[in-house]
C-alpha positions in Angstrom: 0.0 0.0 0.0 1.2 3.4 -0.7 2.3 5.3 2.3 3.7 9.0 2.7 6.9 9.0 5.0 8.4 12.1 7.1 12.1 12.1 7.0 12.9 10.5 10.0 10.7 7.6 9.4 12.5 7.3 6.3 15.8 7.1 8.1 14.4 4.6 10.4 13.0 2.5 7.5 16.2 2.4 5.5 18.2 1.3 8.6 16.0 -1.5 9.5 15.6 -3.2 6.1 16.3 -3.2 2.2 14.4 0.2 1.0 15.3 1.9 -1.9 15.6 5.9 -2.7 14.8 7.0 -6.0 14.9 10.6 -7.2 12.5 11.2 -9.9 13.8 14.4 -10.8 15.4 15.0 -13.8 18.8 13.9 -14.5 19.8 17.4 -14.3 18.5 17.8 -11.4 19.8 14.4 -9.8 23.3 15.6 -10.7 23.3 18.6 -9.3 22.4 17.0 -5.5 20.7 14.6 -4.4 20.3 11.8 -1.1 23.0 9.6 -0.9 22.5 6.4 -2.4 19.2 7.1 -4.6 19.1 6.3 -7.7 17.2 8.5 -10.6 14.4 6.8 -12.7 12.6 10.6 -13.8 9.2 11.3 -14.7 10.7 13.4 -17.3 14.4 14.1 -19.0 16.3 17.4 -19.0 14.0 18.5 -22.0 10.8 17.3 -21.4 10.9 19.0 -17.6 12.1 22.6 -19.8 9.5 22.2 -21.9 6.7 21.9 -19.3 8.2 24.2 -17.5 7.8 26.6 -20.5 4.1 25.7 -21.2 3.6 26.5 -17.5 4.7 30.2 -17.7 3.3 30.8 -21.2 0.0 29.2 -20.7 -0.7 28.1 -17.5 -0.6 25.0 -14.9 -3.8 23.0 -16.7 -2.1 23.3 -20.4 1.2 22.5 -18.6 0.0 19.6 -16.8 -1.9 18.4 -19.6 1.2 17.6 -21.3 3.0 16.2 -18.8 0.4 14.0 -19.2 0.7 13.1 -22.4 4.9 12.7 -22.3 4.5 10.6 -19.5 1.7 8.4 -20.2 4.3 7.4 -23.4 6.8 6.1 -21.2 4.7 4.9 -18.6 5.0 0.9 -19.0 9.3 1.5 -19.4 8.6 3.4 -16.3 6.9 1.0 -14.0 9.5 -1.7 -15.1 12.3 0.5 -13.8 11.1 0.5 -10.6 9.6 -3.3 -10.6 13.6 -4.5 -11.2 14.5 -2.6 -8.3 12.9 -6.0 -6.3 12.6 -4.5 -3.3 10.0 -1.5 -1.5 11.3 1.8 -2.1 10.4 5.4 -1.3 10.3 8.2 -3.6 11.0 11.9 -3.9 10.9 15.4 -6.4 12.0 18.6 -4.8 8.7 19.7 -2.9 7.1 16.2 -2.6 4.9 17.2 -5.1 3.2 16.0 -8.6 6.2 14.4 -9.7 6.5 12.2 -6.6 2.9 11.7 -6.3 2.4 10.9 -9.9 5.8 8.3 -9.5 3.6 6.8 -6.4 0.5 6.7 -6.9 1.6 4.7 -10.5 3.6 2.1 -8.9 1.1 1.6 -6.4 -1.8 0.6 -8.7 1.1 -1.9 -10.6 1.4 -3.7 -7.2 4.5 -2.1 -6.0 5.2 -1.4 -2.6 6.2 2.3 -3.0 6.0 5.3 -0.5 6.6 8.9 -0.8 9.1 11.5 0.7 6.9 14.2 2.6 8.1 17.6 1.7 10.6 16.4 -0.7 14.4 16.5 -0.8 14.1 20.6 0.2 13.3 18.9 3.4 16.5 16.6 3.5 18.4 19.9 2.3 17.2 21.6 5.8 18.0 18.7 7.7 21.7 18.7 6.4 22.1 22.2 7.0 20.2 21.9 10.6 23.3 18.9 11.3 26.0 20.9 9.7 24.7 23.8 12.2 25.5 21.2 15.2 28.7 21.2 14.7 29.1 18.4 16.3 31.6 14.9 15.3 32.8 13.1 18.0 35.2 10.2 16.1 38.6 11.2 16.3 40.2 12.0 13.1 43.5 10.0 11.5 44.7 12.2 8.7 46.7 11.0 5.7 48.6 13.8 4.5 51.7 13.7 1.5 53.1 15.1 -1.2 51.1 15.4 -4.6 50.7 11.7 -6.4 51.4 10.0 -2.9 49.1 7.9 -3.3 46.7 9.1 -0.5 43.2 8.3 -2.6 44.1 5.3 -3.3 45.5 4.2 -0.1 42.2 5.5 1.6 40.5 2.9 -0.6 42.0 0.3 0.1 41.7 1.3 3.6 38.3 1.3 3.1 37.8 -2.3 1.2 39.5 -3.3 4.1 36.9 -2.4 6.8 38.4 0.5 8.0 36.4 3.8 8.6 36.9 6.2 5.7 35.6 9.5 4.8 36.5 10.3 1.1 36.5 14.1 1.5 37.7 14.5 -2.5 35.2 11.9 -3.9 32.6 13.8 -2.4 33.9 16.8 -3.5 34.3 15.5 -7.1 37.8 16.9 -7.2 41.4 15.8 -6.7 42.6 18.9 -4.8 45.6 20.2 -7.0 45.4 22.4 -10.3 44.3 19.6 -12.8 41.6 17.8 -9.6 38.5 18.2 -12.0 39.9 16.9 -15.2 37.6 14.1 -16.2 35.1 14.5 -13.0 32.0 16.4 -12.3 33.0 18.8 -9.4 30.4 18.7 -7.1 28.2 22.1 -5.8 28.1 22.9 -2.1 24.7 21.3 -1.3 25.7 18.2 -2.9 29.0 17.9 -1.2 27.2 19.1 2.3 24.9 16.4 2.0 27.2 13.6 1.3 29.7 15.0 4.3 26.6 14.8 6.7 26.0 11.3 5.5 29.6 9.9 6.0 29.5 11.5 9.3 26.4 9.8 10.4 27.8 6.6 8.8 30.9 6.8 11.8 29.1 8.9 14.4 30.3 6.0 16.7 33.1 4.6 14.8 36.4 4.7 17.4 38.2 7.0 14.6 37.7 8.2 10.9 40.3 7.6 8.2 40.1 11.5 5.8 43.4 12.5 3.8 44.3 15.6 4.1 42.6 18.7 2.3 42.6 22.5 2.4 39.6 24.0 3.8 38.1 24.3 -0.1 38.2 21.0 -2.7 37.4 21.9 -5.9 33.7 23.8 -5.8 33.2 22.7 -2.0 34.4 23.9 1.5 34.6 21.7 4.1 32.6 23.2 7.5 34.6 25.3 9.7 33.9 22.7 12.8 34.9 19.9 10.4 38.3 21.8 9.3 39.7 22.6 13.2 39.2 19.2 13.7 41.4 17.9 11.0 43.3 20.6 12.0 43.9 18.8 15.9 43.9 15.2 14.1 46.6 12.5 14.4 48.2 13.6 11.0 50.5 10.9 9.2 53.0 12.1 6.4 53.5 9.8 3.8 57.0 10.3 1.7 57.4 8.6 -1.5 59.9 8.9 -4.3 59.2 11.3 -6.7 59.4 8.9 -9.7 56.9 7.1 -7.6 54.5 9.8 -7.4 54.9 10.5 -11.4 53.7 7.1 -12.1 50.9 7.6 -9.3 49.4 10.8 -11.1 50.1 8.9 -14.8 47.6 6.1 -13.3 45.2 8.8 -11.6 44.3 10.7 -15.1 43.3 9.9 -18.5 46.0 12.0 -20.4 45.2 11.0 -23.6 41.2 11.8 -23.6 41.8 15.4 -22.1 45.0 16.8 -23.4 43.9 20.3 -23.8 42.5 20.5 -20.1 46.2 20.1 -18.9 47.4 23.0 -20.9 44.2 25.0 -19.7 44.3 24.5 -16.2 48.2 24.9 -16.0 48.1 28.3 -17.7 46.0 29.0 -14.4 49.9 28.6 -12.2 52.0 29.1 -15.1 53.3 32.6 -13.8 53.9 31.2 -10.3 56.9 29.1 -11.6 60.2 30.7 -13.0 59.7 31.7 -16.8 62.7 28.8 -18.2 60.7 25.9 -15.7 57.4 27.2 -17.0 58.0 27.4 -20.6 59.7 23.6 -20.3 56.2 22.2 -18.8 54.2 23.9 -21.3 56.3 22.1 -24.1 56.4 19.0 -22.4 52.5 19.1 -21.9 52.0 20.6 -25.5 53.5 17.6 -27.0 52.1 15.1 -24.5 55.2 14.4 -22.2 52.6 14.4 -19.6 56.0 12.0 -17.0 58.4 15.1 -18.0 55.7 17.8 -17.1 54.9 16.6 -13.8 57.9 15.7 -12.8 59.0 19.2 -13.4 55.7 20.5 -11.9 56.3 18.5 -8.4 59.8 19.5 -8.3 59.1 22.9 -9.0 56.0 24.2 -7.9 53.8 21.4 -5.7 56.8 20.1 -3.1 57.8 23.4 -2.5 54.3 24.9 -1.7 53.7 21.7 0.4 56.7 22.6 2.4 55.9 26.0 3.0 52.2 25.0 4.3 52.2 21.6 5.7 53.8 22.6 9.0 55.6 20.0 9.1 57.6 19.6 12.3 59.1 16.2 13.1 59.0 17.0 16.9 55.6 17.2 17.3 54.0 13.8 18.7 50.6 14.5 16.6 52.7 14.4 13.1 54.0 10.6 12.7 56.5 10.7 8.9 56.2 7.3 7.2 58.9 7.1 4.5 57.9 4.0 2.0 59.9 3.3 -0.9 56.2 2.0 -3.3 52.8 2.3 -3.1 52.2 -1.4 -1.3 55.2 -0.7 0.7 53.3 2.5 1.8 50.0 0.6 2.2 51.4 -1.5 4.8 52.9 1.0 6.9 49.7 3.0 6.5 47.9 0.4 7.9 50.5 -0.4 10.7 50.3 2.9 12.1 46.6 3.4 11.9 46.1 0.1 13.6 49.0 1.1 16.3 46.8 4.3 16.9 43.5 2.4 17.2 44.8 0.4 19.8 46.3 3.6 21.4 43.0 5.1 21.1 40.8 2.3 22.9 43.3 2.3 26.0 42.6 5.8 26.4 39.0 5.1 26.1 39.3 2.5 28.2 41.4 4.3 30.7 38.8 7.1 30.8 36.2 5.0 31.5 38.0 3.2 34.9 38.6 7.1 35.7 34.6 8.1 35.7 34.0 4.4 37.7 
């Protein structure tokens, strides 16, 4: 039977059982920020939904309705079938929790579907991510992986996380690699879309002993991490991963797709080019113009990344909250990755553990 769900009850049904989100938005839409893990089966595409839209302001909601109407009644069996392979109940949503979610409903319903609907609409999930960001609150303890450009840090956070560890992927949600050339071949993501996924991975760990992030400046790409969220990176257990550079070459070579976007590396590294000395710069433009892509960022780490790392790392061998790991390849960094983070786990529970005997 179809059912209309407040957001919390939502919540409460996804983490008891198998439920599915679906956006019926357009795909524009969908892109541009949605809840994590729907999917996007839309009443209409990015053209039909402009062309309604049009009708509506030129002649009115009836004319406008009546062909939405006709466009989706076209579609309507592809539609249902959509949402019958999804084999399992599932909750729907548009922005307001209006016709399209109704329509999406109600449809499903009479096909023998066990579908609900999203009361209010994602502009109600939108208010509750802003009303948690607001909070300010994260109590997990924060391991940060920190490094030189191409260490390997993504991809070591991966693993990390195949592995069962607690990971927050602060530049997949951001859909950005952090340096110069980070949204070559990715969809940045916009601030709502980035806030929402950062609110979910938090509420993912919220009692997680510690959270794995690498780190980030305060902006990634389109997105800026919360001030709360940045000071505490900030007072994290940082580790420094050093790698050779040749190492780091051949990390960035496997990171982007040269060959597809050759003109995007030219474009974005006009954006630094006057930050490097004139002989360097002109050398990596040649070396990029006639796709030397191992020569150019070998010249780019050595002159421009490392020493701008240096500079505002604060990296200070002293201090008991920075531990340096110095690996000579990326599976010889993995393991001492892991070693340390496991080392600090342990450290962490005694101190739990210790602070609970204290309060007995």
């Amino acid at each position: 039977m179809k059912r209309e769900l407040t957001l919390d009850e939502l919540f409460k049904q996804r983490k008891n059982s198998n439920h599915a989100l679906v956006d019926v938005r357009s795909p524009k839409e969908y892109a541009e920020g949605t809840m994590p893990g729907a999917i996007n089966i839309p009443i209409f595409d990015n053209e039909e939904r402009a062309e309604v839209g049009t009708i509506y302001k030129q002649d009115g909601q009836q004319a406008a309705m009546k062909r939405g109407l006709e466009i989706f009644s076209a579609k309507l069996p592809e539609f249902v079938e959509e949402f019958r392979s999804l084999n399992q109940p599932f909750t729907v949503f548009c922005w307001r929790g209006g016709m399209r979610s109704k329509t999406a409903a109600t449809m499903t319903d009479l096909m023998g579907l066990r579908a609900s609907r999203l009361i209010g609409g994602i502009r109600t999930y939108r208010q509750w991510v802003v009303s948690e960001l607001e909070k300010a609150e994260f109590s997990p303890p924060l391991i940060v992986l920190n490094g030189y450009t191409g260490g390997g840090k993504t991809a070591i956070l991966h693993r990390l996380e195949s592995d069962g560890f607690p990971v927050m992927d602060l530049e997949g949600m951001a859909g950005h690699r952090g340096s110069i050339f980070g949204a070559i071949g990715l969809e940045p993501s916009n601030q709502k879309k980035f806030d929402a996924l950062l609110v979910g991975g938090m509420k993912n760990f919220e009692d997680a002993p510690f959270v794995i992030i690498e780190g980030e400046s305060r902006r990634i790409g389109k997105a800026v991490l919360p001030e709360f969220f940045d000071q505490k990176k900030n007072e994290g257990i940082h580790l420094f991963l050093r790698l050779p550079i040749e190492e780091r070459v051949q990390n960035i070579l496997n990171d982007y797709d040269t060959e597809a976007y050759p003109e995007k590396f030219l474009e974005a590294f006009s954006k630094i080019e006057r930050r490097i000395h004139t002989p360097i710069a002109k050398e990596i433009r040649n070396h990029l113009e006639e796709n030397r892509f191992r020569d150019a960022f070998r010249l780019l780490l050595e002159f421009y990344y490392d020493p701008r790392y240096e500079h505002s790392a604060g990296l200070d061998e002293n201090d008991e909250r920075q531990i340096f790991i110095d690996a000579d390849n990326m599976e010889d960094a993995y393991r001492k990755v892991r070693q340390q983070i496991q080392r600090i786990g342990r450290k962490l529970a005694a101190g739990e553990a210790a602070a609970g005997q204290d309060h007995k």
